[in-house]
N, C-alpha and C positions, 0 to 999 in steps of 0.2 A: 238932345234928339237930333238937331240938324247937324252936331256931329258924327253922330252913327250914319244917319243917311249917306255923310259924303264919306265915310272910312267904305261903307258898303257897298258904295256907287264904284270907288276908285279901286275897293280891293283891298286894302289895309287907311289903317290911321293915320297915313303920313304920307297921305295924295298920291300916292304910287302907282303904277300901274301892275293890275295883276297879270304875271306870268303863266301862260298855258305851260302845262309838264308834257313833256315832251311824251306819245302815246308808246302802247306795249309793242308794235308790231313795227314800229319805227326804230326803237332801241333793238332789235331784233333784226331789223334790214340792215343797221349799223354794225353789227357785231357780225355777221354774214360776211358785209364789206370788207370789212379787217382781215378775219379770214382766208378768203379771197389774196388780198392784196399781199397778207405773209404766204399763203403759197405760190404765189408767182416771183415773190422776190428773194427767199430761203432757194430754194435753187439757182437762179440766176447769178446770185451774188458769191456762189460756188459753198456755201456752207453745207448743202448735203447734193450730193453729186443728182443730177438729171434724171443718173439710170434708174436710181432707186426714189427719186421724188421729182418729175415733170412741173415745171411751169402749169398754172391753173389756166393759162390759154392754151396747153398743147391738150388739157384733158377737155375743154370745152371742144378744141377742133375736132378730138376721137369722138366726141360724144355726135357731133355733127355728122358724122362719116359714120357713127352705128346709126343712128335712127334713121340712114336712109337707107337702109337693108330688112328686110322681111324677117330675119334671123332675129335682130334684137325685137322685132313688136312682137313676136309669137314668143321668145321668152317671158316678156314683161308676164302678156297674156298668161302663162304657162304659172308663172309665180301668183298671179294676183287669184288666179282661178284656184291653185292650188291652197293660199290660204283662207279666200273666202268660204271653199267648202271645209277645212280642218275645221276654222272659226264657228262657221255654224252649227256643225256637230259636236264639237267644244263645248257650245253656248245651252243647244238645247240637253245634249245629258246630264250637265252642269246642274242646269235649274231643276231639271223632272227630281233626280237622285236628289239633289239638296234639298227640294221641298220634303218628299218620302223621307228623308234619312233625318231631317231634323225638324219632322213635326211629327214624329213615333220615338218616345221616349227608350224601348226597348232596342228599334234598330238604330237609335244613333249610339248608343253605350254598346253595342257590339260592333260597328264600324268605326269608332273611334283609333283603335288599335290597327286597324287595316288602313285608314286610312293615311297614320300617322309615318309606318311602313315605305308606302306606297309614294306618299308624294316627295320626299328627298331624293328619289334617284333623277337622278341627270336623264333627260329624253335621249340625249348623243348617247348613253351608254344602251341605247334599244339598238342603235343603228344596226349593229351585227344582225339582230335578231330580224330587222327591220327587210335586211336585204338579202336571208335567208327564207322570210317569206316571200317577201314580194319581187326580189332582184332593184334594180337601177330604176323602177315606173317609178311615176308621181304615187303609187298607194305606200311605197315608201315613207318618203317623206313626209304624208298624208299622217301616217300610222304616228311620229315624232311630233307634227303641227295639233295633232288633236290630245295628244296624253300632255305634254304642255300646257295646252291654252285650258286642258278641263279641269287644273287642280285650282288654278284661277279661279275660274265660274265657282267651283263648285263649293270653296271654301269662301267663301263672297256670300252665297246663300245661305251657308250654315250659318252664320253669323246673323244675316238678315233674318233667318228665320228664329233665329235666339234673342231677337231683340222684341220679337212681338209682346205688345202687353198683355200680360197676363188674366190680366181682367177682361179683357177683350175677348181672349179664347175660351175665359170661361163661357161668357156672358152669351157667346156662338155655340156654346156645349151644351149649356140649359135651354138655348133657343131650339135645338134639337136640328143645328144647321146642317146638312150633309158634309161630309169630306172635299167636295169640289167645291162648292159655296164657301166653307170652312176658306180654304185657299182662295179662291178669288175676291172675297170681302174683310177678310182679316192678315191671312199670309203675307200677300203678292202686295199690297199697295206698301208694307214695311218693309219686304224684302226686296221691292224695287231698285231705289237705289243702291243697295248692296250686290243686284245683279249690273246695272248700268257698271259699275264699280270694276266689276270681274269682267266683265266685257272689255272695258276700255284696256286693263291690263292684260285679257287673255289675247286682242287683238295686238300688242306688240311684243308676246312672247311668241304669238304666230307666224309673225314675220319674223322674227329671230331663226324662229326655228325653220321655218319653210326656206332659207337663204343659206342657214346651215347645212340642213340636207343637201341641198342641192348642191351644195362647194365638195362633202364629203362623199355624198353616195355620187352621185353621177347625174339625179334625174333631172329631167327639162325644167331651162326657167333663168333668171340671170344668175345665182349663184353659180350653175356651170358653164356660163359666158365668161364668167369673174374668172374660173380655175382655166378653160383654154385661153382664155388672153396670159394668164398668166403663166402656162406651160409655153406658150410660144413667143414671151418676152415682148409681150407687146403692151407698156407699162402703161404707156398715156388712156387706151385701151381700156384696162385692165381697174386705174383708177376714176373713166369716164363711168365705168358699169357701178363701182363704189357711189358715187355719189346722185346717178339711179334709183339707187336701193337707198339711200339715205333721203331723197328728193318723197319717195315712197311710203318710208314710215313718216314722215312731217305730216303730208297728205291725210292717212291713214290716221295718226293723233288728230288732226284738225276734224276730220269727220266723224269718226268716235264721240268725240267732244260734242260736235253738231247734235248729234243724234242724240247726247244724252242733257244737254240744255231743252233738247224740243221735247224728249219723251217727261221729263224730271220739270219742266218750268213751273208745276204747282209746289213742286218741294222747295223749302225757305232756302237753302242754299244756295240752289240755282237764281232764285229771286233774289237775293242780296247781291250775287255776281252780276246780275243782270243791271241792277239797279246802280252799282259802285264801278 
């Protein structure tokens, strides 16, 4: 016994001291680091020329010289406004249609086939159509960031709602529970995290796509900071607005996450994350 004591006191059997593991967000500032440090010295040391890859100080000093212009904070604004509204309307037809379409036997086996249709094509392949309705404005883009992010959501729900127990919806059918009741005591707490789920991933095909539009069609936001830095060869520029948009989706993942730890922390998974 007083040998476990001291194995457990010290960390192992053999008086050791126990080693802390180095944490997530630490091996993650390291691996950033590295990064950093190969693109400041892959140019420098001449293995890929300047014009086509800038020193990581020359895109930090652009990045210093755009954020002190109105131009890039009304982009940002421009982008972030743009995908938080595709996102939400993404989010909310997602869940309404998935609940409706996969808690009615009849119209999920007639939307099956539409929907299977439907979600293979490429949002870029809308663009023409995109900017025949709407020209170069953000309902462009808009129109690409919401057909995207809602096959996400909405195939997130059907699942959630095919996971319900059975026994459950009976047991709400002989109770003679209403249709809305029916969803918010049996549905919704199942298909919860299958919507958190679709959310997190509709939120970075959002940004995918809202940075695409704006690189292709034309309309406000840094995707077309990104194309005039890059039509007037202003590369430090050009790659200070890349890693903006990369600074943005990291952001964007970490509060996603947020929100679905806080909204989900009664479900075991997020408690076992929580807990490990």
């Amino acid at each position: 016994m007083t040998a476990a004591v001291t194995a457990d006191a010290t960390g192992d059997g053999r008086g050791g001291r126990r080693h802390r593991s180095v944490p997530a967000w630490g091996l993650g500032l390291a691996g950033l680091a590295v990064l950093m440090a190969v693109v400041e010295l892959v140019p420098r040391t001449g293995l890929v020329r300047e014009r086509f890859l800038p020193p990581f100080s020359a895109m930090v000093s652009a990045l210093a010289d755009e954020t002190g212009t109105g131009a890039f904070w009304r982009a940002l604004l421009e982008t972030l406004r743009g995908w938080a509204i595709g996102l939400a309307i993404a989010t909310v037809a997602g869940v309404v249609l998935g609940i409706v379409i996969g808690g009615l036997p009849v119209v999920r086996a007639a939307m099956t086939s539409t929907i299977e249709f439907l979600r293979p094509i490429p949002s870029v392949a809308l663009i023409p159509l995109a900017v025949l309705l709407y020209g170069t404005t953000m309902r462009s883009t808009l129109l690409l960031v919401v057909y995207a992010a809602f096959w996400q959501v909405l195939v997130q729900v059907l699942y959630g709602v095919r996971d319900v127990d059975p026994v459950a919806r009976e047991t709400a059918r002989s109770y003679r529970f209403r249709p809305l009741t029916q969803v918010r005591t049996v549905i919704w707490p199942t298909a919860l995290p299958y919507v958190m789920t679709g959310l997190r991933l509709g939120a970075a095909v959002a940004l995918i796509l809202e940075i695409t539009g704006e690189l292709v069609i034309g309309s406000p936001g840094l995707g077309r900071q990104i194309a005039v830095a890059q039509g007037s060869d202003a590369v430090p520029t050009m790659y200070a607005l890349v890693v903006v948009v990369g600074l943005v989706g990291v952001v964007v993942n970490v509060g996603v996450r947020a929100i679905e730890r806080r909204v989900l922390r009664w479900h075991p998974s997020v408690r076992r994350e929580v807990v490990s």
